[in-house]
C-alpha positions as CSV (number, residue, x, y, z in Angstrom):
1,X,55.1,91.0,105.5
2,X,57.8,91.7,107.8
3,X,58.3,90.7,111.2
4,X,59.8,92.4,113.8
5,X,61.1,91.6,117.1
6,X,59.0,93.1,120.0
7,X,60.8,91.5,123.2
8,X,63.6,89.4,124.4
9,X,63.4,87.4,127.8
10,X,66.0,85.2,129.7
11,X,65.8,83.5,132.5
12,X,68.0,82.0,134.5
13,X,67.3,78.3,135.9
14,X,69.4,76.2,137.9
15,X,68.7,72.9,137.1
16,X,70.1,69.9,139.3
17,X,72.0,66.7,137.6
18,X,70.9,63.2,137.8
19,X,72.2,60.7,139.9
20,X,75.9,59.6,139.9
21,X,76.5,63.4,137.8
22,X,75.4,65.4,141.0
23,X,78.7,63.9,143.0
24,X,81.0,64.1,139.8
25,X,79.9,67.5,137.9
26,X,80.4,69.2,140.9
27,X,84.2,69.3,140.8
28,X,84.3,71.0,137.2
29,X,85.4,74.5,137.2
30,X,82.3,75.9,135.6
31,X,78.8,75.1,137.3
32,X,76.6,73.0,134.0
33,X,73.9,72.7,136.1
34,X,73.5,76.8,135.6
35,X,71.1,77.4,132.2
36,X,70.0,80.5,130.6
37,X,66.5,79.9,128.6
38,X,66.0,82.8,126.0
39,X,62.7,83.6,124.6
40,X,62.5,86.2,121.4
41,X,59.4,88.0,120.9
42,X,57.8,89.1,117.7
43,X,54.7,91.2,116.7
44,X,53.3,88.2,114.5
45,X,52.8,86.6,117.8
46,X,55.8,84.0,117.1
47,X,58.4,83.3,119.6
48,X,62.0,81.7,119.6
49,X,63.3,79.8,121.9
50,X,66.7,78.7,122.8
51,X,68.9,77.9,125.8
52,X,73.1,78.4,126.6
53,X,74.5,75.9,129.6
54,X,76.3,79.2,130.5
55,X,79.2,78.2,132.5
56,X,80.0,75.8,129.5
57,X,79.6,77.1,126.0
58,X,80.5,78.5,122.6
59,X,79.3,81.6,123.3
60,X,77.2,83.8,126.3
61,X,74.8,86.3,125.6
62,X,76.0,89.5,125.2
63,X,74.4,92.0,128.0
64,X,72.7,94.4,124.8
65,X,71.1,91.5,123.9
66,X,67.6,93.0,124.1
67,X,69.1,96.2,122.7
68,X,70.5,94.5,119.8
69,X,67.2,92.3,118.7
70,X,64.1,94.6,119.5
71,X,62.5,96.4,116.4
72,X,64.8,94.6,114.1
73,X,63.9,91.6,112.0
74,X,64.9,87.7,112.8
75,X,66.4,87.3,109.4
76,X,69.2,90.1,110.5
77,X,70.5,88.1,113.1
78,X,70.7,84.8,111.9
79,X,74.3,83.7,111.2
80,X,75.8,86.6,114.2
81,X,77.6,84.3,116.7
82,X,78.1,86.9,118.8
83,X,75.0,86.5,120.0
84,X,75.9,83.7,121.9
85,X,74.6,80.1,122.0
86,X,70.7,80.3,123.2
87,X,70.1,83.6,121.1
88,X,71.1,81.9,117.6
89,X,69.3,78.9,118.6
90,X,65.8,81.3,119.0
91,X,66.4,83.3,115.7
92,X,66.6,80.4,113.9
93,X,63.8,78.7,116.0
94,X,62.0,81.6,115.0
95,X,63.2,81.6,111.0
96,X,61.9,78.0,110.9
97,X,58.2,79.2,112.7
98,X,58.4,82.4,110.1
99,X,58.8,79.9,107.4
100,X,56.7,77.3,108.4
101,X,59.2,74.3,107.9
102,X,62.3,72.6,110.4
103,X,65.5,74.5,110.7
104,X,66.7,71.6,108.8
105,X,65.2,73.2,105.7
106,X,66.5,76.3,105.9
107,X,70.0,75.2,106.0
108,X,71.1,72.4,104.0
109,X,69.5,69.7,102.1
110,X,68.2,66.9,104.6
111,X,70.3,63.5,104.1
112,X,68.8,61.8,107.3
113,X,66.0,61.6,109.4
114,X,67.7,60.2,112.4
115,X,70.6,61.4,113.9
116,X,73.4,59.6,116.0
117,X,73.6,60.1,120.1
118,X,75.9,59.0,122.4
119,X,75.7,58.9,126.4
120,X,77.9,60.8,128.0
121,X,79.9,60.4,131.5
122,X,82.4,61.7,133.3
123,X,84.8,59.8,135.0
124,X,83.8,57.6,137.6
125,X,84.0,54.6,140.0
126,X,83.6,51.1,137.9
127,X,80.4,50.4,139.4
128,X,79.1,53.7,138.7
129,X,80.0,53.8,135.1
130,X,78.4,50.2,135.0
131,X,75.3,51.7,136.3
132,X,75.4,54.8,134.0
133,X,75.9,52.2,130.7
134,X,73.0,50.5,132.0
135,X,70.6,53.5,132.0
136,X,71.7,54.4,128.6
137,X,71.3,51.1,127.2
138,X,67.4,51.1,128.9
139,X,66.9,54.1,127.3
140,X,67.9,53.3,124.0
141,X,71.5,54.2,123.7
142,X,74.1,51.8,121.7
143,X,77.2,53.9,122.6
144,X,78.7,56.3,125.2
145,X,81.5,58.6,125.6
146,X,84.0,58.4,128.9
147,X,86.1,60.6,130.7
148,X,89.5,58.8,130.7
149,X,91.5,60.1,133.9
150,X,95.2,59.4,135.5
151,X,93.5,59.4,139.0
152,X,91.1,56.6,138.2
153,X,92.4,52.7,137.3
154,X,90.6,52.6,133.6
155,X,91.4,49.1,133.4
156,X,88.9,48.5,136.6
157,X,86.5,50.7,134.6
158,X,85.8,49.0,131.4
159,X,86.1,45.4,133.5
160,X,83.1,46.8,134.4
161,X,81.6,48.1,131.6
162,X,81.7,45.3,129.9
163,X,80.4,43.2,131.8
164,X,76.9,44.8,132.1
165,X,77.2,45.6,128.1
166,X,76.5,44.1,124.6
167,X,79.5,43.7,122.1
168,X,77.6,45.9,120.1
169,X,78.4,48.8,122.0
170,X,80.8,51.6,121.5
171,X,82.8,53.5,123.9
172,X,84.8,56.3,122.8
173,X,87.3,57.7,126.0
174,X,88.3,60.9,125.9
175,X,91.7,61.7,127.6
176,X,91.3,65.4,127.2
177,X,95.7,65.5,126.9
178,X,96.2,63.5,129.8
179,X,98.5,60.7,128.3
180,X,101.0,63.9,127.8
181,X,103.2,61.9,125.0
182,X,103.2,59.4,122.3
183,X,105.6,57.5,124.9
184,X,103.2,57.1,127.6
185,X,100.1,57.0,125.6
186,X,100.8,54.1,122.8
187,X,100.9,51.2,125.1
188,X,98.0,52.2,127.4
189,X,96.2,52.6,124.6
190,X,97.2,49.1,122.8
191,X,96.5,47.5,126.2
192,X,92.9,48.9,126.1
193,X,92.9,47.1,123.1
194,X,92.0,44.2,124.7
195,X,88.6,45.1,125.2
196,X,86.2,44.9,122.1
197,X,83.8,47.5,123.4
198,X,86.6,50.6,123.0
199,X,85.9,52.2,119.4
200,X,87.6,55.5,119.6
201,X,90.4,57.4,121.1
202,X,90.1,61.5,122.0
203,X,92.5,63.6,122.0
204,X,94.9,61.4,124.0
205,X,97.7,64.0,123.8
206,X,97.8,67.3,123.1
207,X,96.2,68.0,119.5
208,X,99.2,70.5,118.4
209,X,102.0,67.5,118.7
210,X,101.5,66.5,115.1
211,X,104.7,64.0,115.0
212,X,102.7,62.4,118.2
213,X,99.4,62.2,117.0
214,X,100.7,60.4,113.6
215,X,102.5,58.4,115.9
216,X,99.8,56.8,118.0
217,X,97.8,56.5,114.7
218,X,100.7,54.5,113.3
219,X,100.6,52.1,116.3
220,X,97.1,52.3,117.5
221,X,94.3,50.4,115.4
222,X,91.4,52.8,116.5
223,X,89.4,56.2,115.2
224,X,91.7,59.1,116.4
225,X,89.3,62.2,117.3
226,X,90.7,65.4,117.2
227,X,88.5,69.0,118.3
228,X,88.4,70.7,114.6
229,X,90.6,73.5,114.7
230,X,93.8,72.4,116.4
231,X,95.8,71.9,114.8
232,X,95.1,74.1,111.9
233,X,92.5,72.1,109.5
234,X,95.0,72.0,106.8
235,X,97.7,70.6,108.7
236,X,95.4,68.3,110.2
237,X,94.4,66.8,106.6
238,X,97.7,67.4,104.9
239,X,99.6,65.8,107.7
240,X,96.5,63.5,108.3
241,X,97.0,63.9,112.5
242,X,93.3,61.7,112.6
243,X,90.6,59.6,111.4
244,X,88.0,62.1,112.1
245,X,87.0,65.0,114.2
246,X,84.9,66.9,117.0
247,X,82.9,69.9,116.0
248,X,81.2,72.4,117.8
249,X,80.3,76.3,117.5
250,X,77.9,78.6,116.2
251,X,76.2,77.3,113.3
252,X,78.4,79.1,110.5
253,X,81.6,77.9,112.1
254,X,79.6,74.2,112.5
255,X,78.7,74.2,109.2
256,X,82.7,75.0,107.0
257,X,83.7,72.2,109.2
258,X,81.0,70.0,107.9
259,X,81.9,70.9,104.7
260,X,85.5,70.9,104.8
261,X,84.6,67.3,106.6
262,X,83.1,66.2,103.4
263,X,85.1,67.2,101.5
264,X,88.3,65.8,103.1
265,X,86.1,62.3,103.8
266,X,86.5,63.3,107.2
267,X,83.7,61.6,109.9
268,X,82.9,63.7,112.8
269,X,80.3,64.2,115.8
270,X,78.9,67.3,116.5
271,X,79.6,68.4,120.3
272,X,76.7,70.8,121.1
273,X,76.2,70.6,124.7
274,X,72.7,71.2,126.5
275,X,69.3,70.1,127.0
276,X,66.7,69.3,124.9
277,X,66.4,72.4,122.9
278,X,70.1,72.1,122.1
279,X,69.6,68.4,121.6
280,X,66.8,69.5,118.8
281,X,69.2,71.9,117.6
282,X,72.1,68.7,117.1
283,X,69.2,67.1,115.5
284,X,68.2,69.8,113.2
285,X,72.2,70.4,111.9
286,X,72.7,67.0,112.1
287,X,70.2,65.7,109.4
288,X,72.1,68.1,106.6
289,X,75.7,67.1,107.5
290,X,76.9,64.1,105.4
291,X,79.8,63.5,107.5
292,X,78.0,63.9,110.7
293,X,78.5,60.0,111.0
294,X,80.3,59.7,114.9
295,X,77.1,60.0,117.9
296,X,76.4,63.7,118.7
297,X,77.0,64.5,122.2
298,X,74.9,66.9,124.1
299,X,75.2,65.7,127.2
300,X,70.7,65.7,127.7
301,X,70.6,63.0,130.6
302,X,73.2,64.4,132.6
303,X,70.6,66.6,133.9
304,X,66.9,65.4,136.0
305,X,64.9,67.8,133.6
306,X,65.2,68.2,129.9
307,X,63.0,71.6,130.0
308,X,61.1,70.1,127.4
309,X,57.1,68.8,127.2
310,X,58.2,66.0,125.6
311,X,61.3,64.5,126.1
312,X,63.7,63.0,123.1
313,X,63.1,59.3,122.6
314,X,66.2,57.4,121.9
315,X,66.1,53.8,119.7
316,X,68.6,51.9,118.9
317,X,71.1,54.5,119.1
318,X,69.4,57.3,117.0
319,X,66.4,60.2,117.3
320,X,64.4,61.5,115.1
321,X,64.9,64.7,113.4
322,X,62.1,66.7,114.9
323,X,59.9,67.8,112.0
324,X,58.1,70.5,113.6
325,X,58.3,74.1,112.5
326,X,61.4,75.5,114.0
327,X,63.3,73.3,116.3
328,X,60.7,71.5,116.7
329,X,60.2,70.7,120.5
330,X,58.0,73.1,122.9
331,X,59.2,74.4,126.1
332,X,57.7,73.0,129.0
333,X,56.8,76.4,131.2
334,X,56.1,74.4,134.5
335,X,59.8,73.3,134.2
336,X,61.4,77.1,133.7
337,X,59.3,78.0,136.9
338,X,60.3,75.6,138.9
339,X,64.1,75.7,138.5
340,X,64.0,79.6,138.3
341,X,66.9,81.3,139.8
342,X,66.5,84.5,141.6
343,X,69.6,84.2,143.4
344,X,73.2,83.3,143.4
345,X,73.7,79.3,143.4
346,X,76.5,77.0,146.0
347,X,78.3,74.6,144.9
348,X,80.4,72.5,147.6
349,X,84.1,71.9,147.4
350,X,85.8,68.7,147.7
351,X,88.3,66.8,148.9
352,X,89.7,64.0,146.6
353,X,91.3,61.3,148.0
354,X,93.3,58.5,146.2
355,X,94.3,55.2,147.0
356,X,97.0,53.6,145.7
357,X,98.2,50.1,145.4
358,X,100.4,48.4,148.0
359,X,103.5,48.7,145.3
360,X,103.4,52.8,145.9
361,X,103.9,51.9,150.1
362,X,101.3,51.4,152.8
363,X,98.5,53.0,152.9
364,X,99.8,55.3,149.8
365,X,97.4,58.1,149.5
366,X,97.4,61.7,147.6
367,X,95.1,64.3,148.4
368,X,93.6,67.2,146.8
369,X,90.8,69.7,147.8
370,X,89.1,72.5,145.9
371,X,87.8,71.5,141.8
372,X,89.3,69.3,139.1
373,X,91.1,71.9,137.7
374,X,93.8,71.5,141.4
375,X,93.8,68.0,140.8
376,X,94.5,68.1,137.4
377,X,97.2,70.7,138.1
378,X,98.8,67.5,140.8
379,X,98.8,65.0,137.8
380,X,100.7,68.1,135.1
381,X,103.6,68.7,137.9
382,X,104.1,65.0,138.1
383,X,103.1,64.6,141.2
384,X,101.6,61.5,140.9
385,X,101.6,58.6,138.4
386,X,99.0,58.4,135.6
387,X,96.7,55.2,135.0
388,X,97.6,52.7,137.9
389,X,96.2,49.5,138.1
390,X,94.3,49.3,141.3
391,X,94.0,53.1,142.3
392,X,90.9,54.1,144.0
393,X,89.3,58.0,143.7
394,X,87.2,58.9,147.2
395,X,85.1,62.4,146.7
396,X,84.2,64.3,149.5
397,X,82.1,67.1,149.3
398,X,82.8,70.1,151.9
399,X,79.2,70.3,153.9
400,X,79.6,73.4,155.5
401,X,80.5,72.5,159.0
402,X,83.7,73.5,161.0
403,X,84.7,69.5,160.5
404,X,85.0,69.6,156.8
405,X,86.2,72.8,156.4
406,X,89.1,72.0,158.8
407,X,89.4,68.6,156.4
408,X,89.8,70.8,153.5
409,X,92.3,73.5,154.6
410,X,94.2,70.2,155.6
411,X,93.8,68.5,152.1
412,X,94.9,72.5,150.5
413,X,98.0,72.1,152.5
414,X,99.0,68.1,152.1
């Protein structure tokens, strides 16, 4: 018998980050901790559920959502991206309930029954990151992927690190394009060498300089990651620009990469960022890729609630494919109450202040105010060196009062 769709809800939660996050995930441009939680409706009594971070996704819901689902059937909807991250995630919650079986089943044939994870962090102070690796190894993590910035002395960094950390862990830094050239990037990255933990580079230059991605890969003996997609696919394997790459997407587009992946011998982690629905929903995709080899990264501890009734248990670097019908996992109800959002939500500005080493003059300091995207923008121009030994970052968050915001129309105008 069919089933139709009877109602679609979302809700808007704002859900706070974890300590060490709450200072650092501030200064993005988009606000993570901002989550839409869908629920899709049906007359069998069956509901999908699914959730979008919504300032950093694949995909938003589309405003004739509702319009678009009610008195139609699940099946009709399933492989439409366009209808954004949290809705695919509730059809096919829903397809899997329908069915009786995990959305593992429905897509692929299952080669694993637990799935990679990695920790992930933004970049920080050295003690932070030290106190971030040891959370992750407490709860079960055996890997972590960093945020490698210009502003910050990364050498300092993984001192730390590995100091507080087994041999046997991995750390993967992603320079987002910050190391600009093959020039400036191959013997940074051949110095890093020097520390066992580091197991692969991202996208340390821009991904479309083919002649300087094969050129660090000449000269750099670690995993290259690329983001699938740039360059093309088939210059990236005819050209062979890296060892393997980062994929992410609705689940069509997730799954001709893990193909193509396989085919081309490819490793890859799936990038799916969330909480603990879209951690299930890494899981689920994850047990049917081959290739899927690299940690997943969903980013699940980043925030202090998961949104879940029970939470994802990590061991020894991998989770459990939920076998449940659907995703799985069951949303926790309390949770959606209490980080409802009626309103509109703050977020503080900063001030970033860096300290550099006596060599750059006395008391050398740049500052920046406003959201990483203006610091960023300082580093581009060449305004200040990238990577130097014994720079210091200082965050300041703007509090409201005449005092700061005087501070920060000084930092705007340094």
């Amino acid at each position: 018998m069919a089933v139709t769709i009877t109602d679609v809800e979302q809700m808007r939660l704002l859900v706070p980050f974890t300590e060490h996050h709450d200072l650092h995930m501030t200064r993005l441009s988009g606000d993570w901790r901002l989550v839409e939680v869908c629920r899709i409706h049906t007359d069998s009594g069956l509901t999908g559920i699914g959730e979008t971070v919504i300032e950093y996704t694949w995909g938003r819901s589309p405003e004739d959502l509702k319009e678009r689902l009610v008195g139609t059937e699940p099946h009709a909807h399933l492989w439409d991206a366009s209808l954004g991250a949290g809705p695919e995630m509730a059809l096919w919650d829903l397809a899997g309930k329908i069915a009786g079986v995990p959305i593992h089943r429905l897509i692929g044939e299952q080669v694993r029954k637990h799935v990679p994870i990695s920790w992930w962090c933004l970049d920080m102070a050295p003690e932070e990151w030290a106190a971030e690796a040891q959370k992750a190894l407490d709860r079960g993590y055996t890997s972590m992927k960093l945020k490698g910035r210009p502003w910050r002395d990364i050498h300092a960094q993984l001192t730390a690190l590995e100091a507080v950390i087994p041999k046997s862990m991995h750390l993967d830094i992603d320079f987002n394009s910050m190391l600009v050239d093959a020039g400036t990037a191959i013997p940074l990255l051949q110095e890093l060498l020097s520390f066992v933990n580091v197991y692969i580079y991202e996208t340390p230059i821009p991904q479309g300089d083919v002649a300087g991605n094969q050129q660090i890969r000449r000269h750099v003996p670690r995993p290259l990651a690329m983001h699938y997609g740039t360059p093309p696919i088939m210059t990236a394997l005819q050209d062979d620009v890296c060892d393997g790459f980062v994929v992410g997407g609705g689940l069509a587009k997730v799954m001709e990469a893990g193909t193509v992946a396989a085919v081309a011998n490819k490793p890859f982690w799936l990038q799916l960022v969330g909480l603990g629905m879209t951690t299930a929903w890494a899981a689920q995709l994850g047990a049917v890729l081959s290739h899927a080899l690299w940690p997943a990264i969903t980013c699940l501890h980043i925030w202090e609630d998961d949104l879940l009734t029970e939470s994802p248990v990590v061991e020894r670097g991998y989770m459990s494919v939920p076998e449940g019908h659907g995703l799985g996992v069951t949303l926790d109800e309390k949770a959606v109450d209490r980080y409802r959002l009626d309103g509109k939500a703050d977020r503080p500005r900063q001030i970033f202040r860096i300290y550099w080493p006596e060599e750059y003059g006395d008391q050398a300091t740049s500052t920046y105010a406003g959201y990483e995207h203006d610091l960023q923008r300082g580093f581009d121009l060449g305004n200040d060196p990238r990577f130097v030994r014994g720079s210091q970052m200082e965050i300041e968050n703007d509090d409201g009062s005449e005092e700061s915001a005087a501070a920060f129309s000084r930092a705007r105008e340094s």
